[in-house]
N, C-alpha and C positions, 0 to 999 in steps of 0.2 A: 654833354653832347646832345646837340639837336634829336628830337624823335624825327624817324625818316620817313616819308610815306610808302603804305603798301598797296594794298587793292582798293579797288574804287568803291567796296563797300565799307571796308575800313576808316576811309574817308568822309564817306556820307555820317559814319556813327559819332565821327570826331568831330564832324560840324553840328549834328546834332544836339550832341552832348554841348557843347560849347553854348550853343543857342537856347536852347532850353535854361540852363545858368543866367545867361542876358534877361531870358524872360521875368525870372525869379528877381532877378536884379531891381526889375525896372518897376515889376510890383509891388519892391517893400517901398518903391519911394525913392531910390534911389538911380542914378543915368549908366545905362546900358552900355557901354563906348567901343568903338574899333577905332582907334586912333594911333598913326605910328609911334610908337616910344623906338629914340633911335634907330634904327636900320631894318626895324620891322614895325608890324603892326597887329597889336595885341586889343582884346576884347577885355578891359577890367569896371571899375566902378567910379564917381566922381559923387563926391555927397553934395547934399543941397548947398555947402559953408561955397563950394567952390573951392577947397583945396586941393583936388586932385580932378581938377577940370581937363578934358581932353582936348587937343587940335581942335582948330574948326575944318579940318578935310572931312572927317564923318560927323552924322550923327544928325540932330534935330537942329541945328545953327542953322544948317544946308535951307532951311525952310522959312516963308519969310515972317516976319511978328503973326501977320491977318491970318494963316495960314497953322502957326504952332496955336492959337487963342481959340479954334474952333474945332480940335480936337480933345479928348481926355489927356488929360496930363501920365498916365500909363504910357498912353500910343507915341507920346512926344519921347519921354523917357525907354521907353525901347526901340528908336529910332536908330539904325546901325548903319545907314545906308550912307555912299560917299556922293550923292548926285540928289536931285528933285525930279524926279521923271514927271512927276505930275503937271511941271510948269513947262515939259519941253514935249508929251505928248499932243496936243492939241485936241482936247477932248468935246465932243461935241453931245448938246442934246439928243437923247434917247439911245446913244452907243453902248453898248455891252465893252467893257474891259475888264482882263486878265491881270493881275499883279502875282507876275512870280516869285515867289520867298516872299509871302508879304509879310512875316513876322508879328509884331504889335496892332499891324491894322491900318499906321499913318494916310500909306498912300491909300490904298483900300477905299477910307473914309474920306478923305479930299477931293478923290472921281468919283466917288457917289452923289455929293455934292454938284461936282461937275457935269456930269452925266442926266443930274436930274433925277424925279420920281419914274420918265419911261424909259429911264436906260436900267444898267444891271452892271455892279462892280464886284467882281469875284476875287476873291485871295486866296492862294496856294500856298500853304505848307506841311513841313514832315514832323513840325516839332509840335507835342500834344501842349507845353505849359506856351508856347505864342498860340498858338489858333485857342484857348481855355481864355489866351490873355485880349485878345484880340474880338473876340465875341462877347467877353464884358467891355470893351472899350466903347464896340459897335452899341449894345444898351444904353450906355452911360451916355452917349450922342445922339441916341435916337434917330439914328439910321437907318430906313428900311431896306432901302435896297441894295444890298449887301451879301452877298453868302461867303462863311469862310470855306474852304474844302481840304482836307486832309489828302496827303498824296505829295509826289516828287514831281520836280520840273522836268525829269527825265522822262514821264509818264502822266501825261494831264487829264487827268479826270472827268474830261467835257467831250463834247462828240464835234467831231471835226465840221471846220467851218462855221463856227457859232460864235466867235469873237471879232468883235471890230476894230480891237488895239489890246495889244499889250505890252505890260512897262513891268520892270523888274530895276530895283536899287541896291545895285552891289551884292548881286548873289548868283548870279551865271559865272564868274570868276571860282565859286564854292563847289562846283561841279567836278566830279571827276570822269564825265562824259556829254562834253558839250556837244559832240554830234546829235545824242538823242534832245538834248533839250531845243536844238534847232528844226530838227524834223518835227519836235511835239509841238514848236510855235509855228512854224508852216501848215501844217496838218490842223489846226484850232482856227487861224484865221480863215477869218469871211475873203470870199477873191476880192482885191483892194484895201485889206485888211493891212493895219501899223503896227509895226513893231519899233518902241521908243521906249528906249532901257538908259539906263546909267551903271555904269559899270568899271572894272579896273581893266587898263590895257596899261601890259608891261613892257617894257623896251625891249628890241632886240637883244643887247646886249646883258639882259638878267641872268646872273650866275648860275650854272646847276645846283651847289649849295641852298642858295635860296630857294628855286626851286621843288628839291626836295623836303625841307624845312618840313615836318606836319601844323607846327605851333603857326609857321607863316600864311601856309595854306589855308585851315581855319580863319587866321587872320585877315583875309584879303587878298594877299598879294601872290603866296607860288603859283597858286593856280592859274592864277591873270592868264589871258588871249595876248598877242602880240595884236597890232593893227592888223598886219599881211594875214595873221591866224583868223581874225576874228571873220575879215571880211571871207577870205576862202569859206569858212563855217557857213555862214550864211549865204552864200552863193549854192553852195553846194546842196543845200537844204531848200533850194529852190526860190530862194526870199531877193530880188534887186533893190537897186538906186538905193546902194548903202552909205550910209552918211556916219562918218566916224572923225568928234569934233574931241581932243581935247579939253577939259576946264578949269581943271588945275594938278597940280603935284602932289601925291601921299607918297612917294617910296624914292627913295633915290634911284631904282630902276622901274618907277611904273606910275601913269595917272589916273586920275579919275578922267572918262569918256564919255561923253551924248553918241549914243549908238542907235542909230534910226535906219530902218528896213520897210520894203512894202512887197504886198504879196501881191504878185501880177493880176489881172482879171484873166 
């Protein structure tokens, strides 16, 4: 029988735990994956032979050759994410960006790049072996402008209004309180400020079973926003001219989404 979900802290420890493993994963060498198997979508291992390669809906595929070849091969290989936020944010010289759940560091290190030596590219997360994995990635690139920060998306660690964009790759779906991570990406943005995520939006018609699922949860997909859900969220949290694009299918009830917001002036 499926594990069922309980409280929303139970949940944060179950994705946790799950991410931390991916970490470990990615650092012997081997690929990180959330890729559906069947009717869900599980986080396991593919060795370098390529026999147990995962979908191309998640992971470091998502990103293009120029793009995987100027990262550590770590940050490619802990790659979990179903979207490229970095190629759909539009990043501009000397911007400050936020990457929520930034895990290995990929995107992190790509708008640093982007952003240039007078911008600033910050990564968020809760798990100690990604931000441990992720700040050897940052050395091994030699990236200065960079800071990883420990801390939840529910609760960001920066002083409001000091962000010019932030992007998150399939990890606001891992939430089991997207109210607050809406208010923390309102509350962080600069007035004019972008919000350009990738993320999972689930059909209306997602069973309660899946839903409940913990394994699934973790995985990607119970936790998924609806469109109507996602957008409500974001309105409600003060963020307009929300843009929720489809890109392709992981679930037989749910896609991968370009989820784009802007904070009024």
């Amino acid at each position: 029988m499926a594990e069922q979900l309980r409280t929303k802290d139970e949940i944060r420890e179950a994705v946790r735990e799950r991410y931390a493993e991916a970490a470990k994963v990615a650092d012997s060498g081997f690929e990180a994956s959330c890729s559906p198997t069947g009717s869900s979508c599980g986080c396991g291992t593919s060795d370098p032979s390529g026999i147990e390669q995962g979908f191309e809906d998640f992971g470091a595929e998502l990103y293009s050759p120029e793009e995987r070849d100027v990262v550590p091969d770590a940050a490619r290989l802990a790659s979990l994410g179903c979207g490229n936020p970095t190629a759909v944010a539009a990043l501009n010289e000397g911007e400050t960006v936020l990457d929520l759940g930034s895990g290995g560091g990929i995107d992190v290190l790509l708008s640093a790049r982007r952003v240039g030596p007078a911008g600033k590219a910050y990564g968020l997360d809760m798990t100690d072996e990604m931000l441990e994995l992720a700040r050897r990635n940052q050395h091994q690139a030699g990236v200065d402008n960079v800071e990883f920060l420990k801390g939840t998306i529910e609760a960001v660690p920066l002083p409001g209004e000091s962000v010019d964009v932030i992007i998150s790759n399939c990890v606001i779906n891992l939430s089991g309180d997207k109210e607050a991570v809406f208010r923390e990406a309102a509350r962080v943005l600069k007035p004019g400020g972008r919000f350009a995520v990738t993320d999972i939006v689930a059909d209306s018609d997602m069973d309660e079973a899946t839903r409940r699922d913990l394994a699934q949860w973790t995985g990607c997909i119970a936790g998924a926003l609806t469109e109507g859900e996602f957008r409500a969220g974001l309105g409600q949290a003060g963020l307009t001219d929300v843009e929720i694009v489809e890109t392709h299918r992981v679930h037989e009830h749910a896609g991968s989404a370009i989820v784009r917001a802007r904070k009024p002036f």
